[in-house]
C-alpha positions in Angstrom: -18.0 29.9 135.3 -17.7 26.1 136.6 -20.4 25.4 134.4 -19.7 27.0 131.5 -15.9 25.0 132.4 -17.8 21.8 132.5 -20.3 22.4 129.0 -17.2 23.4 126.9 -15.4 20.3 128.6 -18.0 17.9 127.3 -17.5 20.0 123.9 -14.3 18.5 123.6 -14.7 14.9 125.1 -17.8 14.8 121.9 -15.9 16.3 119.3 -12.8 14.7 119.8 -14.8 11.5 120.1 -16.6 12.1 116.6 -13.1 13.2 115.2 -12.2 9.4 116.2 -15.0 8.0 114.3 -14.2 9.9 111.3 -10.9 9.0 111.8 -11.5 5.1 111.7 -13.9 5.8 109.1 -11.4 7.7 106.6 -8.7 5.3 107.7 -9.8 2.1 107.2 -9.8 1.9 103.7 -6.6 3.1 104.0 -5.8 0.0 105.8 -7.6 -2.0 103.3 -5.7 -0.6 100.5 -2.5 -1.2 102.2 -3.0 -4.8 102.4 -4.1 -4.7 98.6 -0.6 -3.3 97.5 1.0 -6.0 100.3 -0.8 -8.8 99.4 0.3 -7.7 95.7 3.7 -7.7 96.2 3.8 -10.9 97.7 2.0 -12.3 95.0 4.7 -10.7 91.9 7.6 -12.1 94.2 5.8 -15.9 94.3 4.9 -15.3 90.7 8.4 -14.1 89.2 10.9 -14.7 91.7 11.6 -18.3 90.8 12.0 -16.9 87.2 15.1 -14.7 88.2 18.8 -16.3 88.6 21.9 -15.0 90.0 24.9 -15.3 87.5 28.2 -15.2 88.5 30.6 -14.3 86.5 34.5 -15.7 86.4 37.1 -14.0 84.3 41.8 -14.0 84.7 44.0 -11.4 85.0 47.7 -11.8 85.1 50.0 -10.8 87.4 53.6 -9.4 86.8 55.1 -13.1 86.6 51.8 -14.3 84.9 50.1 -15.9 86.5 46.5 -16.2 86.2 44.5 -14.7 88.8 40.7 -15.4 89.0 38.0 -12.6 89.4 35.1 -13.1 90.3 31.8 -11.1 89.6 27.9 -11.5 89.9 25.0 -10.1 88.8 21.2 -10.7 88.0 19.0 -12.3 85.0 15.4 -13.3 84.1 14.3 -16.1 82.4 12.9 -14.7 78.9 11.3 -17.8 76.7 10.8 -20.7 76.9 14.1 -21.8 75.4 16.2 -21.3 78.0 17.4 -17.9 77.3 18.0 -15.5 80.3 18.3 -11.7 80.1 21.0 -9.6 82.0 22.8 -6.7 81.4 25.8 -6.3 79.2 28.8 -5.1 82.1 27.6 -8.2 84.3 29.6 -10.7 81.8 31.7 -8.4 80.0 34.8 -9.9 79.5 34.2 -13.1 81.2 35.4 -16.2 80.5 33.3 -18.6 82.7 29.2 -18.2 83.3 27.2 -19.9 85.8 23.5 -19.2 86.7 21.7 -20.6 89.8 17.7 -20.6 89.9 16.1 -19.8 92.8 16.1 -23.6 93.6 19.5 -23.4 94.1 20.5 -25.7 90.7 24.0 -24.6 88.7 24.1 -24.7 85.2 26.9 -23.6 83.1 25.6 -20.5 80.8 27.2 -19.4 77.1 26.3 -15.9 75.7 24.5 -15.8 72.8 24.0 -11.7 72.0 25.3 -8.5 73.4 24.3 -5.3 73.1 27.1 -2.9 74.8 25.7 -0.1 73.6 22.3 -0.3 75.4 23.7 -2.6 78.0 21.9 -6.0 77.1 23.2 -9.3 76.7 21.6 -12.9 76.4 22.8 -16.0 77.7 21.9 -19.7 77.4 21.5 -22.4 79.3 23.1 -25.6 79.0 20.3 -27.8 80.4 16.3 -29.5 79.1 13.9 -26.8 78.6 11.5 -28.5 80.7 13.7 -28.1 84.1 13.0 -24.8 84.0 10.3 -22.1 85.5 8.4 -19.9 83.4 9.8 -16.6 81.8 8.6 -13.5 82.7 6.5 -11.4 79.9 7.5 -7.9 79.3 4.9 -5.1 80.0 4.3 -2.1 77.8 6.9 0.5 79.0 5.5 3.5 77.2 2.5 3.2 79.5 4.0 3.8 82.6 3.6 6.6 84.6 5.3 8.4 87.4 4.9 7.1 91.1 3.6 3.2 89.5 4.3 1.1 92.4 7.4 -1.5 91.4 9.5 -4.1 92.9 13.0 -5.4 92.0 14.5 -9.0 92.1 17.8 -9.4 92.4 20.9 -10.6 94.2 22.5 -7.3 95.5 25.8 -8.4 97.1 25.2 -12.3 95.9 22.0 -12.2 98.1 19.5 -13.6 96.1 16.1 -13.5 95.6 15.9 -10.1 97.3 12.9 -7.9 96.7 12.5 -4.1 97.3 10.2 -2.0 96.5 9.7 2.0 95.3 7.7 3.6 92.4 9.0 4.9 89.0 10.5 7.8 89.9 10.7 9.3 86.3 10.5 8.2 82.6 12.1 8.8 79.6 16.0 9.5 81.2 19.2 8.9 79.7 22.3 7.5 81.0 25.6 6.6 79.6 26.3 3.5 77.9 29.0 1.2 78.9 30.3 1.7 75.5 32.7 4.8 74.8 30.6 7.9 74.0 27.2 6.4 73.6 24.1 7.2 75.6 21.1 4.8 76.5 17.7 6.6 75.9 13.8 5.9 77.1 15.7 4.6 81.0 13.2 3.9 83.7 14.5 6.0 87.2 13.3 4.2 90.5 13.5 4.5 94.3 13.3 0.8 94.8 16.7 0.1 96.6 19.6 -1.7 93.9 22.7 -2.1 94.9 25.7 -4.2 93.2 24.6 -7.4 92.2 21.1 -6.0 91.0 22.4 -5.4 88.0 20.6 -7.1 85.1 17.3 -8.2 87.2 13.9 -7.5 86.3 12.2 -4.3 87.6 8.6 -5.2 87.3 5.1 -3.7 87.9 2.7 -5.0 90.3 0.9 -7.4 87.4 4.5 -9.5 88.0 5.5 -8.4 84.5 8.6 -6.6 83.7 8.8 -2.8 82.5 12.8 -3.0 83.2 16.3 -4.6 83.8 18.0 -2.8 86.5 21.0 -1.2 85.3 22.9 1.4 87.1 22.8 3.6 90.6 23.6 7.2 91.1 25.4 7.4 94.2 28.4 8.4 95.2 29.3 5.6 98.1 28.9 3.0 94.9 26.1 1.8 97.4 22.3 2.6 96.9 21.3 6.1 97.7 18.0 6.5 96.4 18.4 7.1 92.7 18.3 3.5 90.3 18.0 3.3 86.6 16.3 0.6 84.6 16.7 -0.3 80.8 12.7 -0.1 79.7 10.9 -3.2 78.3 10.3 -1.9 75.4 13.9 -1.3 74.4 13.9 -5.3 75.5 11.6 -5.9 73.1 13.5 -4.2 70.6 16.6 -6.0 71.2 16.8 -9.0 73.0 14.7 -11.1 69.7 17.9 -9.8 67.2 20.6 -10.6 69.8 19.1 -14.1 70.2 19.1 -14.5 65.9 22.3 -12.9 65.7 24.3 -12.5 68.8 23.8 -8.8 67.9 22.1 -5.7 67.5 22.1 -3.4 64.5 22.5 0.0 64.7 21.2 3.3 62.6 24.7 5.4 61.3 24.3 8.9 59.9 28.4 8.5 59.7 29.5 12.3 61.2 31.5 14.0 63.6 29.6 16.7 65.3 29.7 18.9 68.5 26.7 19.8 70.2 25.7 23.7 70.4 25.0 25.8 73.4 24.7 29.8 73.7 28.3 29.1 75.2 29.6 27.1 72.4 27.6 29.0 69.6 29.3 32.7 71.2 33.0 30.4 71.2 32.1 29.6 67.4 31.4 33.2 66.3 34.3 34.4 67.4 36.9 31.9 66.2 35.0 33.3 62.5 31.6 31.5 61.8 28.3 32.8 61.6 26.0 31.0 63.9 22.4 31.9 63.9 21.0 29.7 66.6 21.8 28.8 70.2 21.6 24.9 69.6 22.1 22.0 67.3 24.2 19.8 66.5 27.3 21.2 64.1 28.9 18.9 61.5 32.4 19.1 61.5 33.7 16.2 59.8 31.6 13.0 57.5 33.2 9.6 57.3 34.3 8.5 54.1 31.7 5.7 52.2 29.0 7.0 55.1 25.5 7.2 55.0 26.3 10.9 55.3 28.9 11.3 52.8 26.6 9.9 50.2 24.2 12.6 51.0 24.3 16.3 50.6 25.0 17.0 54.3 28.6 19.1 54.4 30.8 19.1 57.2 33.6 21.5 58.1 35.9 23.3 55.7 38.8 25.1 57.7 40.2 24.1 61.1 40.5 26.4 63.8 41.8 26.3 67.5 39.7 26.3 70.3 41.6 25.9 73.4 43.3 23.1 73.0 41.4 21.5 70.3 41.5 21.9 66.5 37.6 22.3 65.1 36.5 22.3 61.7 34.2 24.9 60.8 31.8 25.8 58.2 29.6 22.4 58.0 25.7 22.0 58.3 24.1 22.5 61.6 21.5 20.0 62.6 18.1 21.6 64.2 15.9 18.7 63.4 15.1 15.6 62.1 11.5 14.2 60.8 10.1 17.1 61.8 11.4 16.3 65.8 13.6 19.6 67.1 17.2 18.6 68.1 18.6 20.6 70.6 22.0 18.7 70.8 23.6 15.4 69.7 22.1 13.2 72.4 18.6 14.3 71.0 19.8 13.2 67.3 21.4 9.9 68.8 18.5 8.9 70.7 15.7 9.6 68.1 18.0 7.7 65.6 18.4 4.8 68.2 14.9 4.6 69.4 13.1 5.2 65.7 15.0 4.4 62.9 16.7 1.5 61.9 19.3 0.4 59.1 18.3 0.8 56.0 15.4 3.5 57.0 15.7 6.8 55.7 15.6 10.5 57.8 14.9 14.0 56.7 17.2 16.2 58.3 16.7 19.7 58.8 19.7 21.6 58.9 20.9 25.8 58.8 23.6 26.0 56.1 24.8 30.0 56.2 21.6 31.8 56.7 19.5 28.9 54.9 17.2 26.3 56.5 17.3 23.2 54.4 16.1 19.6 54.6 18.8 16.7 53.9 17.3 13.2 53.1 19.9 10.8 54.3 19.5 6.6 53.9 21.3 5.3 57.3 23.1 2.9 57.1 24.7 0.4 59.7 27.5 1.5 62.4 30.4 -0.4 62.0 31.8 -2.2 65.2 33.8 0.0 67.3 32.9 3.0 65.6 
């Protein structure tokens, strides 16, 4: 028995030496790999972080006698050409009255905004200083090619910190959030682990290449602090608007011109028994179309006869959206994002719609929304 005790003794001291070996062997490209991704992110941060700024924002309120009381905000840009022109988000200088930005060096320079974009939360500002004193802008990557768990990093200056750097992976594509503007959504939004916290907002979320796929927008958290969930505006929605904001100080947007309410089973069951016949579980239904609208110059037909729902009067009877170009629409953020991200004034759509018991298709020329509308 002792030496049977001793054999399978040895059987252990070998194996669990060869399981060491393999060990090291599995592990040390691991290592090797590590350092890769490390020595990467140190390279984005000494490649880009000189291109992002900290702005801070100063706006007044007034007290009961008023007086003028000064508020003071800040946020995050990027440097986007070579004229001067930095890239932040839309709710970091709403409503202010006095822009700075510091670079990374440290240097102040008095900032003016030259586009905004509320409804996908963009804005531009400029510098009031030589070209020349400035670092390079950061090029935008192709958002549509990125996929889930990409590496990332963000620059920023949570809490007025700046020229902080986390890092995470895209957590998710293709998300949408709200907009800071009343009732609108943001669509193709970038969701992120990397930690952003106030102060973020408006820095550049950027893949390992140093190039950005995003401007860090919003958190989902219920401390106001970061708790895992971030959201990004994608690159390629920069793309889209940053070059009009910059030739016009704005951004045009595609207007069908109608008042609608998204359809559920719930609200599609509601519908039926306050008297309409509803033969599908989702879609968009038209109850009302603004006068001289894209949509009232069209066949499209809204409600006819008002009915109460609770405590809200609906029109019934109107068209009931179930596609358009051939894309499904399952409620009105589907419509209002394939609009948004698609089509543009002056472009024309082929909605498909149920009317009764018939499916037709509507061909409607959009027009442009009208400010505040």
């Amino acid at each position: 028995m002792r030496n049977r005790s001793k054999a399978i003794g040895m059987t252990i001291v070998v194996v669990a030496f060869g399981a060491a070996l393999l060990a090291f062997g599995d592990t040390a490209p691991e290592v090797t790999d590590c350092q890769c991704t490390e020595d990467r992110v140190i390279s984005v941060y000494d490649q880009a972080g000189s291109s992002v700024v900290n702005i801070t924002s100063l706006g007044y309120v007034y007290d009961f006698f008023f007086g003028a009381i000064p508020q003071e905000g800040s946020g995050s840009g990027f440097i986007y050409d070579s004229q001067g022109h930095i890239v932040t988000n839309y709710h970091v200088v709403q409503n202010a009255q006095e822009l700075v930005v510091t670079l990374s060096t440290g240097e102040r320079f008095p900032a003016a905004i030259v586009g905004t974009d509320p409804s996908n939360d963009l804005a531009v500002l400029g510098l009031e200083t030589s070209e020349n004193s400035l670092p390079s802008p950061l090029e935008l990557a192709d958002s549509d090619e990125l996929l889930v768990g990409q590496f990332v990093v963000a620059i920023g200056a949570p809490f007025g910190l700046d020229q902080t750097l986390t890092t995470g992976v895209v957590s998710a594509v293709g998300r949408v959030i709200e907009s800071p503007e009343a009732n609108r959504f943001i669509g193709e939004v970038i969701q992120t682990d990397a930690a952003i916290n106030p102060g973020n907002s408006g820095g550049p979320l950027l893949n390992l290449d140093g190039k950005v796929i995003g401007v860090n927008s919003q958190i989902l958290s219920t401390s106001g602090s970061y708790a895992g969930i971030g959201f990004a505006i994608s690159s390629n929605t920069v793309a889209r608007v940053v070059p009009e904001l910059i030739a016009n100080g704005r951004y045009r947007h595609p207007w069908l011109g109608i008042e609608s309410v998204s359809l559920n089973s719930r609200m599609a069951e509601i519908i039926r028994d306050a008297g309409m016949e509803v033969h599908v579980e989702s879609g968009v239904l038209v109850v009302g179309i603004s006068p001289d609208s894209p949509a009232w110059d069209s066949d499209l037909q809204g409600g006819d006869r008002q009915v109460r729902i609770g405590r809200y009067l609906i029109a019934l009877g109107g068209d009931i959206i179930v596609g358009v170009d051939g894309v499904p629409v399952e409620d009105l953020d589907d419509l209002t994002i394939y609009l948004e991200l698609e089509k543009r004034p002056g472009d024309s759509v082929e909605l498909k719609v149920i009317r009764d018991t018939s499916e037709l298709i509507v061909p409607v020329l959009l027009g442009e929304r009208p400010a505040g509308s």
